[in-house]
VMD Tcl script that draws the C-alpha trace (Angstrom):
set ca {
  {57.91 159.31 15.55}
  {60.94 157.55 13.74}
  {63.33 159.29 15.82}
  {61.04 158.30 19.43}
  {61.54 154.75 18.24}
  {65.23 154.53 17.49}
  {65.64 155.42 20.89}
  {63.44 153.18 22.13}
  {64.91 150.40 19.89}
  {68.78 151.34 20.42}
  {67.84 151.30 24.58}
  {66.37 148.22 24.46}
  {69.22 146.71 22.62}
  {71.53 147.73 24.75}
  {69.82 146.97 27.92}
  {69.27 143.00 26.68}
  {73.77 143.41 25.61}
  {74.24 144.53 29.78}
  {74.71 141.01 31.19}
  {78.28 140.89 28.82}
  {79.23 143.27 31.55}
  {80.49 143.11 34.95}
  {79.08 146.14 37.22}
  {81.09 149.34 36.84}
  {83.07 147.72 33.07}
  {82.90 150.61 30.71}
  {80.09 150.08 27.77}
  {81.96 150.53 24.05}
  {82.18 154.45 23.25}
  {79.45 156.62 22.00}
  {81.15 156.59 18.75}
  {81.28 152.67 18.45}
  {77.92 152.68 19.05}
  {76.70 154.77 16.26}
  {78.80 153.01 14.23}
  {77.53 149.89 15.10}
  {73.62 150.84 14.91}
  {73.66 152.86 12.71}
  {71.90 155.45 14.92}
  {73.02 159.41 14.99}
  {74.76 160.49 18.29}
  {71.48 162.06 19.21}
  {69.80 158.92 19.85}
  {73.19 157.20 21.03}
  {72.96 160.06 24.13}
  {69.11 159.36 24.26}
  {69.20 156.13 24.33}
  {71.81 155.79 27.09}
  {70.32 158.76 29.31}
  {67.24 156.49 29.32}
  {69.25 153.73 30.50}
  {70.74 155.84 33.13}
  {67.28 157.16 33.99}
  {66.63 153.51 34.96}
  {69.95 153.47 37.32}
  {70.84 150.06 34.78}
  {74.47 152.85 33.78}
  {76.35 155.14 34.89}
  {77.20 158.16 32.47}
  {80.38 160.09 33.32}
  {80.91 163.36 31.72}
  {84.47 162.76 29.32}
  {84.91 159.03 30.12}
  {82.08 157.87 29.09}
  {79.13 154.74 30.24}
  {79.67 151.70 32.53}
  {77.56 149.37 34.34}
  {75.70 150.38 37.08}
  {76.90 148.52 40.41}
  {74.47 145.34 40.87}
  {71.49 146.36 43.04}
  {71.61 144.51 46.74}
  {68.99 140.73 47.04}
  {66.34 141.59 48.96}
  {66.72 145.35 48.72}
  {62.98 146.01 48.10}
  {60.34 143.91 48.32}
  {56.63 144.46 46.70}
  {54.81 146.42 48.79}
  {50.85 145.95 49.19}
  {49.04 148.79 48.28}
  {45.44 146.95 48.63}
  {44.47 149.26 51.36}
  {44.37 152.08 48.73}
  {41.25 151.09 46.74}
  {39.06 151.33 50.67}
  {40.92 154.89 51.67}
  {40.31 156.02 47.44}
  {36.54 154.89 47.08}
  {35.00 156.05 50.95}
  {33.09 159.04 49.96}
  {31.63 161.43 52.73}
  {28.73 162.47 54.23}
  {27.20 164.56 51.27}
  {29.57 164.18 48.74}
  {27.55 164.35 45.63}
  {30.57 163.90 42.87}
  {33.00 160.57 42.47}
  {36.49 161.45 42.83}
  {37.63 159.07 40.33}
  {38.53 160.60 37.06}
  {38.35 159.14 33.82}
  {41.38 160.47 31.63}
  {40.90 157.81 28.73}
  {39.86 160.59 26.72}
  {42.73 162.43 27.12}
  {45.53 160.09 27.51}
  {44.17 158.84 24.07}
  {45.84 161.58 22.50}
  {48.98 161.72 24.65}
  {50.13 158.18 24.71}
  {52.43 157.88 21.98}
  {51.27 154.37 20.02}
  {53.67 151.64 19.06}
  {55.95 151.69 15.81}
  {54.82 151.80 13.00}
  {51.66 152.96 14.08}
  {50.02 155.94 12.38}
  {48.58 158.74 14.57}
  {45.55 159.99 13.69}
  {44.64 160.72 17.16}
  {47.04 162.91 18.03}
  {45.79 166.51 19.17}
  {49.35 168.00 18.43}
  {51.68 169.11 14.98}
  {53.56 166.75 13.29}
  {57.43 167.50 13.80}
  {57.59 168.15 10.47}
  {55.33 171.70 11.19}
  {56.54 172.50 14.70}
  {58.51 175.95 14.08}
  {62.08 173.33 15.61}
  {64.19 176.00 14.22}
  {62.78 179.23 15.45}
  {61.60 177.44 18.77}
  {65.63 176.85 19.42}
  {66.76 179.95 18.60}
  {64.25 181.80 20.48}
  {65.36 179.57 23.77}
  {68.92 180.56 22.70}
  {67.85 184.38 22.54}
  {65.61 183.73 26.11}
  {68.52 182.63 27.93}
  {70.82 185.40 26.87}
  {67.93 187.95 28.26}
  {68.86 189.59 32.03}
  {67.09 187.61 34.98}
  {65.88 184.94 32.47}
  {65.97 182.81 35.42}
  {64.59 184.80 38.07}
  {61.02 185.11 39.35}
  {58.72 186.27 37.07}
  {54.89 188.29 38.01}
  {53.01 185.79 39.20}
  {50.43 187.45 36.73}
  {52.92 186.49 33.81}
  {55.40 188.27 31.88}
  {53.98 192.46 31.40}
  {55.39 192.29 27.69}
  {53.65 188.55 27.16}
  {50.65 189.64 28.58}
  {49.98 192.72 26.18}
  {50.69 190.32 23.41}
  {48.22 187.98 24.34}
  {45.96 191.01 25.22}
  {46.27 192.26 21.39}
  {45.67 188.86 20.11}
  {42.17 188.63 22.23}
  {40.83 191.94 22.09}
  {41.47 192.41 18.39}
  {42.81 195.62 16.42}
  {40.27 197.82 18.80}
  {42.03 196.83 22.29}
  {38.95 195.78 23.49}
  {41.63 194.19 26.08}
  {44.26 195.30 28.34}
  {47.40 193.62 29.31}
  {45.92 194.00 33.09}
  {43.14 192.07 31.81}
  {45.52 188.94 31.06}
  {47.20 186.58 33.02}
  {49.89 183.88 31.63}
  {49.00 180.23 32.02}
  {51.03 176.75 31.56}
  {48.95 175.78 28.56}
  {45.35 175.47 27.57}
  {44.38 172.51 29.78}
  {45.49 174.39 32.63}
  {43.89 177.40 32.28}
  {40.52 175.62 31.15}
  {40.93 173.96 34.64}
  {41.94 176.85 36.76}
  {38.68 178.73 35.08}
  {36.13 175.92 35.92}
  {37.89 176.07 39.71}
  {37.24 179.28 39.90}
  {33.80 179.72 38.31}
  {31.94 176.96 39.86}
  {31.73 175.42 43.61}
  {32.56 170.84 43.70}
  {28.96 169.60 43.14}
  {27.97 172.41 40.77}
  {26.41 171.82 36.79}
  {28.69 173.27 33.84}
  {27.09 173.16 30.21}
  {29.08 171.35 27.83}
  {28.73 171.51 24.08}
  {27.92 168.33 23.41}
  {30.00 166.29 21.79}
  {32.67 168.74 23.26}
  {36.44 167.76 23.54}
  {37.44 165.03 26.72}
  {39.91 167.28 28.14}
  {36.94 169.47 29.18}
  {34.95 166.83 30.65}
  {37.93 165.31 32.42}
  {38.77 168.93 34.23}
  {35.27 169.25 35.09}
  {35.06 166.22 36.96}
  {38.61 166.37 38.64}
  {37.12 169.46 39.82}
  {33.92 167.68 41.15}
  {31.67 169.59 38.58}
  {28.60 167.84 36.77}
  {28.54 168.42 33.22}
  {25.44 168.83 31.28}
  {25.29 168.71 27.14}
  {23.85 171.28 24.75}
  {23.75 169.93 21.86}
  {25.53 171.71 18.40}
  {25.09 171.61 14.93}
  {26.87 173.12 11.95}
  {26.41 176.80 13.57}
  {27.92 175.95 16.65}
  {26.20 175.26 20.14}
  {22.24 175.62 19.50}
  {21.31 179.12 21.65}
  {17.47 177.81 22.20}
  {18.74 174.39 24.54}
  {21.86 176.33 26.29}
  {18.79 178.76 27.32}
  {16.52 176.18 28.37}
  {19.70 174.33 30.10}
  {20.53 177.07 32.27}
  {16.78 177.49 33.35}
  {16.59 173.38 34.28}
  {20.14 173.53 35.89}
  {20.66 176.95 37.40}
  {23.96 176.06 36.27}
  {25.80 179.60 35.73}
  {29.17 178.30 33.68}
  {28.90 176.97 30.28}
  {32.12 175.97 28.08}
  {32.12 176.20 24.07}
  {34.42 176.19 21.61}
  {32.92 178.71 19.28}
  {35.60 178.53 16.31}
  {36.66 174.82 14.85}
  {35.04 173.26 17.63}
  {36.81 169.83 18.38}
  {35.72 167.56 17.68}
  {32.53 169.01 14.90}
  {35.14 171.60 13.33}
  {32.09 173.98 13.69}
  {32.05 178.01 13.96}
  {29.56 179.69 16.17}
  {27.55 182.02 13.80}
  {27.77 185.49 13.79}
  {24.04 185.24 15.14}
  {24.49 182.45 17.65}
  {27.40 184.66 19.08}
  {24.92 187.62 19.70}
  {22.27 185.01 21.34}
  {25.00 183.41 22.69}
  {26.05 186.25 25.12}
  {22.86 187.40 25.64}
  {21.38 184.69 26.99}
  {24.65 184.65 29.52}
  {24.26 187.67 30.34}
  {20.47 187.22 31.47}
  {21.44 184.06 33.12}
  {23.90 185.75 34.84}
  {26.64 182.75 33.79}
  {30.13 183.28 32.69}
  {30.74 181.58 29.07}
  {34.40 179.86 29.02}
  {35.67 180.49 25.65}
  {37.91 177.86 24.77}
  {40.33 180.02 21.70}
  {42.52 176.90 21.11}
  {42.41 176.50 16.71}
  {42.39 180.16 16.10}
  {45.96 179.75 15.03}
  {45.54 176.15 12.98}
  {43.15 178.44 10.46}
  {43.53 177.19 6.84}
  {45.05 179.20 4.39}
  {41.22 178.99 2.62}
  {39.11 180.21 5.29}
  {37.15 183.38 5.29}
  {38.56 186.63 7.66}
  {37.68 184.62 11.12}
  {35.50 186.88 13.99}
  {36.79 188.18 16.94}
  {36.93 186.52 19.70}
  {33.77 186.48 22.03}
  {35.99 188.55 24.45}
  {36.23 190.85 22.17}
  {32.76 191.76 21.92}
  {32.01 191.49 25.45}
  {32.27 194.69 27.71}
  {30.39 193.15 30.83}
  {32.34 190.57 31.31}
  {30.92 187.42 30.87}
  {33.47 185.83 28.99}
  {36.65 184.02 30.54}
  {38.64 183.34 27.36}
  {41.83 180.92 27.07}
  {43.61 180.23 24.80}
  {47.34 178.89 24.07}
  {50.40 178.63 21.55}
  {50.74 174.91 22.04}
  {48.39 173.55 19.34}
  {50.76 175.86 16.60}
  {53.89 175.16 17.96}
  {55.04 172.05 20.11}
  {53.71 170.12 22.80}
  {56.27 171.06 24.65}
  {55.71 174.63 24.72}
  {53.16 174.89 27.36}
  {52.18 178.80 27.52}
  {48.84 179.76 27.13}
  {46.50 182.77 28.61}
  {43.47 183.44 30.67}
  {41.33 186.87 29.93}
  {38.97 188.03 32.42}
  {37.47 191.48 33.40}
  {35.82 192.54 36.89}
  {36.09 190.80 40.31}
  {36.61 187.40 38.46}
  {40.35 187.97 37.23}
  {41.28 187.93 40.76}
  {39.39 184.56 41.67}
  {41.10 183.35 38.82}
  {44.66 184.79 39.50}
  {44.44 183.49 43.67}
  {43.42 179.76 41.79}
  {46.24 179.85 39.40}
  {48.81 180.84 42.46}
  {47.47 178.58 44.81}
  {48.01 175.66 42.17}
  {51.50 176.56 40.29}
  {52.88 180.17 41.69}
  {53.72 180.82 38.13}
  {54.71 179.99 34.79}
  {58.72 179.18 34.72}
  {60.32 182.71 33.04}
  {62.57 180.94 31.09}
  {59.02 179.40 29.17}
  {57.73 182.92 29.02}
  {60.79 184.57 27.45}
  {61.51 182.08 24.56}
  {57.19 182.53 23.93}
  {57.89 186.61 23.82}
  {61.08 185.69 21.54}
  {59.15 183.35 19.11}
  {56.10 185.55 18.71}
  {58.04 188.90 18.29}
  {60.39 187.33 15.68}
  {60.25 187.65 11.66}
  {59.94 184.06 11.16}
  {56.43 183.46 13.48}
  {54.37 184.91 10.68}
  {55.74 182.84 8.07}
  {55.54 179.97 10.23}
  {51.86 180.46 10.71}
  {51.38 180.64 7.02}
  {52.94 177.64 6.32}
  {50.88 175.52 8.94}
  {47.79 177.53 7.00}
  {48.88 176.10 3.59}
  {49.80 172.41 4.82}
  {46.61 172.06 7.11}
  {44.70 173.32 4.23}
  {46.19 170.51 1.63}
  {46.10 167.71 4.43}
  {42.48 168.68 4.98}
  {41.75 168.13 1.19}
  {43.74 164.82 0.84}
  {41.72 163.36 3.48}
  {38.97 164.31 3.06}
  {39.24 162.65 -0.44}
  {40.86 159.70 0.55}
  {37.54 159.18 3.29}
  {35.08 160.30 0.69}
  {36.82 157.54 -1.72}
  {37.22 154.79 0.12}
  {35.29 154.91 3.23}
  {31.98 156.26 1.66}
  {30.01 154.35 4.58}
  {31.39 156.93 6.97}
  {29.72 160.39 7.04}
  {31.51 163.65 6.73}
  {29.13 166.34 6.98}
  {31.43 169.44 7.87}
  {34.81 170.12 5.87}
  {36.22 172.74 8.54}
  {38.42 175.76 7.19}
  {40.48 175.32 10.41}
  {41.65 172.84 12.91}
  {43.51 169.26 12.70}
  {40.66 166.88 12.46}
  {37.61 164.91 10.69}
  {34.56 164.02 12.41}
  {32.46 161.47 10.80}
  {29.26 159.70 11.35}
  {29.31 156.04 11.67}
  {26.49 153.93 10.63}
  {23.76 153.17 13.09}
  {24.51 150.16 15.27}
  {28.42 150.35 14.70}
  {30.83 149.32 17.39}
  {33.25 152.08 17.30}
  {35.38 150.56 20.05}
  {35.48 146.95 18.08}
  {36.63 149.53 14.89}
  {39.73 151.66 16.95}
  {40.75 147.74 18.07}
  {40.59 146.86 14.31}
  {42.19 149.98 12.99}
  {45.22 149.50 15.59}
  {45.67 145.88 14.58}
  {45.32 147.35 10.78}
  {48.38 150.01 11.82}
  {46.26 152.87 12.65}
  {45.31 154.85 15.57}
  {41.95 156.77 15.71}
  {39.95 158.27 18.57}
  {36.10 156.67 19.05}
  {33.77 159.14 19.48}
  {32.36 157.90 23.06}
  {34.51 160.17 24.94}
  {33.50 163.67 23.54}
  {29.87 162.86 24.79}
  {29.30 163.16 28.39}
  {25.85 161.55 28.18}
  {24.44 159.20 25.98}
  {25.47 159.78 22.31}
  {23.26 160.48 19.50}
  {24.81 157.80 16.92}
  {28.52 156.22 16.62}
  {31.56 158.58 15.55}
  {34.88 158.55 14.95}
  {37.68 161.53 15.01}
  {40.52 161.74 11.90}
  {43.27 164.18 13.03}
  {45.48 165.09 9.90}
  {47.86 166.96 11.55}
  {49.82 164.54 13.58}
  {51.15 162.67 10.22}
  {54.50 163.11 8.24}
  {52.59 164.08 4.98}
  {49.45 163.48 2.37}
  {51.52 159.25 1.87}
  {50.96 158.67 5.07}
  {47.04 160.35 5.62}
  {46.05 157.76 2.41}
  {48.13 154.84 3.77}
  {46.07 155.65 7.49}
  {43.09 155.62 5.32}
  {44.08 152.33 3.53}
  {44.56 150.64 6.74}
  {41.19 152.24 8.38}
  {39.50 150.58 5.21}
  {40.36 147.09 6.11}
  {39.98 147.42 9.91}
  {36.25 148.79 8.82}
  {35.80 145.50 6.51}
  {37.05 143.36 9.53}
  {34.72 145.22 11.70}
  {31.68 144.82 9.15}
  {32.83 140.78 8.90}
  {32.58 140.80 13.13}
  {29.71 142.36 13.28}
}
mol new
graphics top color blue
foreach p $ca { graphics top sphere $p radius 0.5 }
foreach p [lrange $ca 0 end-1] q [lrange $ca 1 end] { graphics top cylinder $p $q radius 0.2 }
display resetview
């Protein structure tokens, strides 16, 4: 985050300094600058591509920046895009679904939040845990590989595939790399799966809460959702049976281990019901793999996957190595088998050809290398001692707020506000107090059962700054107990 805002910081600077040049003068050196800002070179170059970016100067390879050339009065003029909100709202004859899409849940967690703000929304790895190192040299290694930059299998990578097929199926190969095809990230895959499984006007069961990103895909893809409620053992197998019945719906979506935002795990006997009452319903059940990798380093041996245990094919299972590794490292899997694998395959095509090889190599070069199983234990151990830190720091100085599941795995706290809070009112407090945190509203796609808020701990520098968060969450609370 500290390096995001120097940037932003040194570009604004600069960009309030360009009227003490005429167009196409030469800006001081790159050197002068870092000197004079006290910035690294890194964020001098950032800084100045972002002006660039913005056509306000001109970069020239080995002489350097200068003013862009003033831009022509009366050049462009505001166009009115009024007639946009009649030609986006008419709906047809029969059309059953709004095609607007609500992405507050979603962009809540991408939208980086002002300086000095901390993140405990964010869905992602702190810097601080993202593998940086063994990320760069496996891009390094990727690029050096024959026809890195060629077309790859529109099915994904034949080496990447049997990876992700060993990872699914478990030690008994209950999976194939045939049965696999590579995907640019979770989200996408969870999308190309509900595209595939269900027709626009169509019910999907939803854990409920469940997290936004599914509820947003469902509804970009002009699917209803419908909630089944969960508890500590994961999605409750009595209402997803009497859901399907009422709906006829014939997808449902869970999350069966660290299940965002509860941090619940499906029970070994809610798996077996699980799948059983699928398989009578004749529905597909989307598993949704994303944590498996964020495990803490106390957790118990975790199950196999529900594709694992599923020879009829009633599970479409994604999952992805974003959430371990960066953002930025969009590469993730679908895992199908029968007739469905090729529904999904034509969606994925249709939608993005394929995932860029270049992305697919430096995934095969981080996974295969010495240093991906160390990495993994070291997100295991710091996950595992943010977890405790704040979960004391809540249980000390929020004790109005209700944690009733500690998760051994995953980024995040859910907790129970008291009846009759305004969680909105509180996320305005806690920003103004120097915290961001996500409201609970979002992860219900019907009415919710009480007020909630979500606690990521992963997004943070360290334990300082998860006690600090906490501090500031305690006076946005009082503030929101004062208002209210």
């Amino acid at each position: 985050m500290q390096q995001r805002s120097s940037v932003a910081e040194l570009a604004e600077s600069l960009r309030r300094d360009l009227d003490r040049y005429s167009p196409g003068e030469k800006l001081p050196s790159s050197r002068a600058l870092v000197e004079r800002h006290r910035v690294s070179p890194v964020t001098v170059s950032r800084a100045l591509a972002a002006l660039a970016a913005e056509g306000l100067v001109v970069t020239r390879p080995g002489a350097g920046a200068f003013r862009a050339d003033r831009p022509r009065a009366g050049a462009s003029r505001p166009g009115d895009t009024s007639w946009q909100e009649v030609a986006l709202s008419v709906e047809t004859a029969g059309e059953s679904v709004p095609r607007s899409v609500d992405a507050s849940g979603v962009l809540a967690t991408l939208v980086g939040p002002p300086p000095g703000i901390l993140e405990f929304n964010n869905g992602y790895l702190h810097s601080s845990l993202q593998p940086e190192r063994a990320l760069a040299a496996a891009l390094a290694r990727a690029g050096r590989r024959p026809g890195a930059w060629g077309r790859p299998p529109v099915e994904g990578l034949p080496e990447l595939r049997a990876w992700f097929a060993r990872e699914i199926g478990g030690p008994a190969g209950a999976l194939g790399a045939a049965d696999v095809l590579v995907t640019a990230g979770g989200q996408s895959a969870l999308t190309t799966a509900l595209r595939a499984l269900a027709p626009p006007g169509a019910p999907v069961l939803v854990e409920s809460p469940t997290y936004p990103g599914i509820l947003a895909a469902a509804r970009a893809s002009g699917l209803r959702p419908v909630p089944v409620p969960v508890d500590a053992d994961g999605v409750r197998p009595d209402l997803l049976a009497e859901a399907l019945r009422a709906t006829g719906a014939r997808v449902f979506v869970c999350q069966p281990l660290f299940q965002n935002p509860t941090g619940a795990m499906l029970s070994a006997g809610r798996r077996r019901e699980v799948l059983a009452i699928a398989r009578a319903a004749g529905a597909f059940v989307v598993e949704d793999d994303f944590a498996r990798r964020l495990v803490h380093e106390d957790a118990l041996p975790l199950p196999a996957t529900l594709a694992a245990d599923d020879p009829d094919g009633a599970v479409v299972h994604v999952c992805s190595l974003t959430k371990a590794t960066s953002p930025s490292l969009r590469v993730g899997a679908l895992a199908a088998r029968g007739p469905v694998l090729e529904r999904l395959r034509a969606i994925q095509v249709v939608d993005s050809f394929f995932v860029p090889r270049p992305l697919q190599e430096t995934a095969l070069e981080l996974v295969g290398a010495p240093s991906w199983a160390r990495h993994l234990r070291t997100v295991a151990a710091e996950l595992h001692t943010r977890r405790e830190a704040l979960v004391t720091a809540v249980r000390r100085e929020l004790p109005a707020l209700e944690l009733r599941h500690v998760p051994p795995g995953g980024y995040h706290l859910w907790l129970r506000l008291p009846q009759g809070t305004d969680e909105a009112a509180l996320a305005s407090a806690a920003l103004r107090a120097g915290v961001a945190v996500a409201p609970g509203r979002p992860y219900f796609c019907a009415e919710p059962p009480a007020p909630h808020v979500r606690l990521s701990f992963a997004s943070v520098a360290g334990t300082g700054e998860l006690a600090e968060g906490v501090r500031r969450l305690r006076t946005a609370w009082e503030e929101a107990l004062a208002g209210g």
